[in-house]
N, C-alpha and C positions, 0 to 999 in steps of 0.2 A: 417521582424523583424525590422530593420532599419526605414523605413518606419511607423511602427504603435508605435515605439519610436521618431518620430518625430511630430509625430501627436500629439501624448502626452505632447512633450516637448511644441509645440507651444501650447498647450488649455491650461497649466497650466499657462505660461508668459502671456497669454490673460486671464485670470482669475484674478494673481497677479497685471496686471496692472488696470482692472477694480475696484476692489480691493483699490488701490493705491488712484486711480481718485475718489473712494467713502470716503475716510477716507478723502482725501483733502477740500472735498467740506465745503463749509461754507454757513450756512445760511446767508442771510442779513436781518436781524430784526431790529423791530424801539419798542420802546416804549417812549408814549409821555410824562411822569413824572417822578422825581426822584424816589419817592416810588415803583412804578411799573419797574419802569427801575432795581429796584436794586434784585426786587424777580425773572425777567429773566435773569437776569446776573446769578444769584444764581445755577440755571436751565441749565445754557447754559455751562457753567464751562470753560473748556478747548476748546469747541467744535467753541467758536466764542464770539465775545462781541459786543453786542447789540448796535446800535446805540441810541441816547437822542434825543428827539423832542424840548422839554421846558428845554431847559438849565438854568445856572447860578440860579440867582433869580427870575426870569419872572415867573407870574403868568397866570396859565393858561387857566384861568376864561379871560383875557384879551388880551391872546398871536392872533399872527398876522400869516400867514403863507406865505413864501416869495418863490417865483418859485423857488428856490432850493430845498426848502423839498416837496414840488409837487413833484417834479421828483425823490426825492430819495425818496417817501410812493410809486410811481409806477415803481420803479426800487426794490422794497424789495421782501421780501418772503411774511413777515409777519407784520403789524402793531398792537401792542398789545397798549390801550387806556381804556380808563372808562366808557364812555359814549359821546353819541355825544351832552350831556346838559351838560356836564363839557368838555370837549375840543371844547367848538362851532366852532373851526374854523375848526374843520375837517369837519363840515355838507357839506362844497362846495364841497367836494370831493363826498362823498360819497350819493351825488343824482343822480350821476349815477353807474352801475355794472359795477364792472375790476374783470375779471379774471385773472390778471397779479399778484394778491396778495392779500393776505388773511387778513380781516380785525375784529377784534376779542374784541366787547364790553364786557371787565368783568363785572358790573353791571348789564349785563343781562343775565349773566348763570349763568343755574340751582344750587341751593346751598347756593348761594351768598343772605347773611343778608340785606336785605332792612329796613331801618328804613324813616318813614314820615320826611320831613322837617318841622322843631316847625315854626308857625305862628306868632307866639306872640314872643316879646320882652322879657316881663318876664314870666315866666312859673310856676312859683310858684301858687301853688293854695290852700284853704283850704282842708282840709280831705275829706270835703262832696259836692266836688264839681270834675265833671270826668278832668282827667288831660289830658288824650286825646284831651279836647276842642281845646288844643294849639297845636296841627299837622296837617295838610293837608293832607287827606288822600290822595289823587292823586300823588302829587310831592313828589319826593321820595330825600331824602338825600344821594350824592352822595359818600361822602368822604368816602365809604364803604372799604378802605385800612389800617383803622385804628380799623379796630376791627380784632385780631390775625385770628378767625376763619375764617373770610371774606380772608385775607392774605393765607391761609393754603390752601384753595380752591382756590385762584388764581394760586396758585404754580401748583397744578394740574391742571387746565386749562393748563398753560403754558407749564406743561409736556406731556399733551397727542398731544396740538397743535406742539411743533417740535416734537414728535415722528411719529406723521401723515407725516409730511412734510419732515424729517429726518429721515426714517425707519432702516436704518443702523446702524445710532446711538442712538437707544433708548436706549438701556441698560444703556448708560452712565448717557440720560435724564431724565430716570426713578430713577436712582441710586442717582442722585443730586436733586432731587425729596426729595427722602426721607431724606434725609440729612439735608434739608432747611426748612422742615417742622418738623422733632425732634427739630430742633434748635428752631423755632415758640414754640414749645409749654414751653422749657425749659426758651425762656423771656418771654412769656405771666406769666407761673408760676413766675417769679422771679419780674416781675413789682407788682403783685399781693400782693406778700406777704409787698414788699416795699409801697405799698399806701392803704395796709386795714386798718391802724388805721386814715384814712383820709376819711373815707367812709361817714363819720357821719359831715362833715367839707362842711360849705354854699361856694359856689364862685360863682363866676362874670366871664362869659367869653365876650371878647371883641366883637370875631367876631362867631360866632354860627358853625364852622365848627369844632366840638368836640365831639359831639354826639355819633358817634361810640366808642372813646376812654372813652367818660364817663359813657354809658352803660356797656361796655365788665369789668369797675374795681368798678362798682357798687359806683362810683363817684357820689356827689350832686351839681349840678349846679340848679339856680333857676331864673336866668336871661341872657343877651346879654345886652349888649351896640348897639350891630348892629347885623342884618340877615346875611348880604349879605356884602362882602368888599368894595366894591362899594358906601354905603353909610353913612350919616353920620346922628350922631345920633341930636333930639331936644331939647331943653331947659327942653322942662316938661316931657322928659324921661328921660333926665339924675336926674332930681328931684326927678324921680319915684325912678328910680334906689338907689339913695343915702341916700332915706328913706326907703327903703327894706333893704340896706345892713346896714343901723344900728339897723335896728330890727329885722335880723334874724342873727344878730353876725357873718357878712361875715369875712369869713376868709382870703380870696385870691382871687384877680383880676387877672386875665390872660389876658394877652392880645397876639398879634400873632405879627410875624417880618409885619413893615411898620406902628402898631397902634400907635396914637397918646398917650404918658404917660399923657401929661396935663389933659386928659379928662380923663382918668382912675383916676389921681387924685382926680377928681371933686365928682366921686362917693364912691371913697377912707375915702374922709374926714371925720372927725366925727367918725370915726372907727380904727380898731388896725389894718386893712387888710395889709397883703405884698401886693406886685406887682412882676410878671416875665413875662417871654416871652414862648409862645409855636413854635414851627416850625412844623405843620400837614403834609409842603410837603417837607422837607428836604432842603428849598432852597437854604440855604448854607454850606451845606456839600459836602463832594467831594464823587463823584457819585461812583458809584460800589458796588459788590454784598452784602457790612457790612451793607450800609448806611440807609438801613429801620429798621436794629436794632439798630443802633444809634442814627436816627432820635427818636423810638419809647420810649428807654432808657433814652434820651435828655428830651424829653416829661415827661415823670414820675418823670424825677429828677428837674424839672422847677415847679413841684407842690409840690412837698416836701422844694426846697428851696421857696418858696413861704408862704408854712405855717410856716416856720422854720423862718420870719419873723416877722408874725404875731406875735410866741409865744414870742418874741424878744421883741417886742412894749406891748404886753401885761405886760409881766415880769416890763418891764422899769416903768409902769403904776402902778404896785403894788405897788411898791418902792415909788412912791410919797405919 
């Protein structure tokens, strides 16, 4: 009797402590941008917190990768990222296979909204002419974290990927799952109702990474100043541009944190347009699991003060 009460006693302290060492364990996760960084924090809850690849305001179109974060993307579990045509500097890793950690392109799972990247400067076209002409159908626009649904389907990627790697604690990852995703749909509804009398309102975005946000709120944009942040725009496109926006009554010039205001002026002129600023990758916000709603929030209310301008310069204008 003694004997098979000791047996017992030790398989349950062996149990308990396995137990113990499993609820301890912590992923080590990476995620390479604020936005994405902020929907696995979301996901990860109490369980661990994500490490950041592209901190501060670095842009990741141009970030550098320094033998440090080599060693912590093959010291992790998991690296979550966008694409390896938006983080280029992860391609040097990832020409060869590690099995030492799991590395997980959201852009490319199943779900996830692809939209073309516009080709053309300005995109505005007549009625009778396909609008399509101005997309590339091959290259695909990356910034796929800015339309809510794309976001709702990353959370579940991110949920099933620690619950594969974490099976202990899925319940938890599954449960903050849903949490993060009611919450997506109740700001996507509330950006909604706040920018639908601006559906019908022409703007100017500076730099063309908007796409997703200006589809998903049924938003009118009809030109760029620039593709690509990288470059800079010409004499007789800014010309083009500053005779479209006085003939289609632009409302609002957006530009992004880094654009130049003079040269938004330039296309400004002659017209009642505001000016603001958008942030698509959160750069200066302080990082953690709010900061995609903020960022997203931040965005809607940068185009509402924006026309809330316009109608300012308009009003002043009547008055004369």
């Amino acid at each position: 009797m003694f004997q098979k009460a000791f047996i017992f006693i030790f398989a349950f302290c062996f149990l308990l402590a396995t137990s113990l060492q499993t609820q301890a364990k912590n992923l080590k996760v990476i995620a390479t941008i604020k936005p994405l960084y902020s929907l696995v924090a979301s996901v990860m809850g109490d369980r661990g917190t994500p490490e950041l690849m592209v901190n501060s305001g670095l842009d990741p179109h141009i970030y550098r990768l320094k033998p440090s974060n080599i060693r912590r993307i093959h010291d992790s579990d998991v690296i979550f990222y966008i694409d390896p045509d938006m983080e280029v500097f992860l391609k040097r890793i990832f020409k060869r296979t590690y099995k030492n950690f799991r590395a997980v392109p959201m852009a490319r799972q199943k779900g996830i909204n692809l939209i073309p990247y516009r080709t053309r400067k300005i995109w505005y076209q007549d009625d009778n002419v396909d609008q399509e002409e101005a997309q590339d159908k091959g290259a695909k626009d990356l910034h796929i974290w800015l339309d809510p649904a794309n976001a709702r389907r990353m959370v579940q990627v991110i949920e099933i990927t620690l619950s594969d790697l974490d099976p202990d604690n899925s319940l938890t990852y599954v449960q903050n799952a849903q949490k993060t995703i009611a919450r997506l749909y109740r700001m996507e509804e509330d950006i909604r109702e706040k920018l639908r009398p601006l559906r019908q309102k022409p703007m100017i975005i500076y730099h063309d990474a908007f796409q997703y946000f200006e589809k998903s709120f049924a938003l009118k944009s009809i030109g760029a100043i620039t593709l690509k942040s990288d470059q800079s725009p010409s004499a007789k496109h800014l010309k083009a541009l500053k005779k479209l926006a006085k003939e289609k009554k632009v409302t609002c010039v957006l530009g992004t944190p880094g654009a130049h205001p003079r040269i938004a002026t330039v296309v400004m002129s002659g017209t009642n347009a505001g000016f603001d600023i958008v942030d698509p990758l959160g750069l200066y916000l302080d990082k953690g699991p709010d900061l995609y709603f903020t960022m997203m929030e931040e965005m809607a209310q940068s185009i509402i003060n924006c026309q809330d301008k316009f109608d300012m310069l308009d009003d002043l204008n009547k008055l004369d």
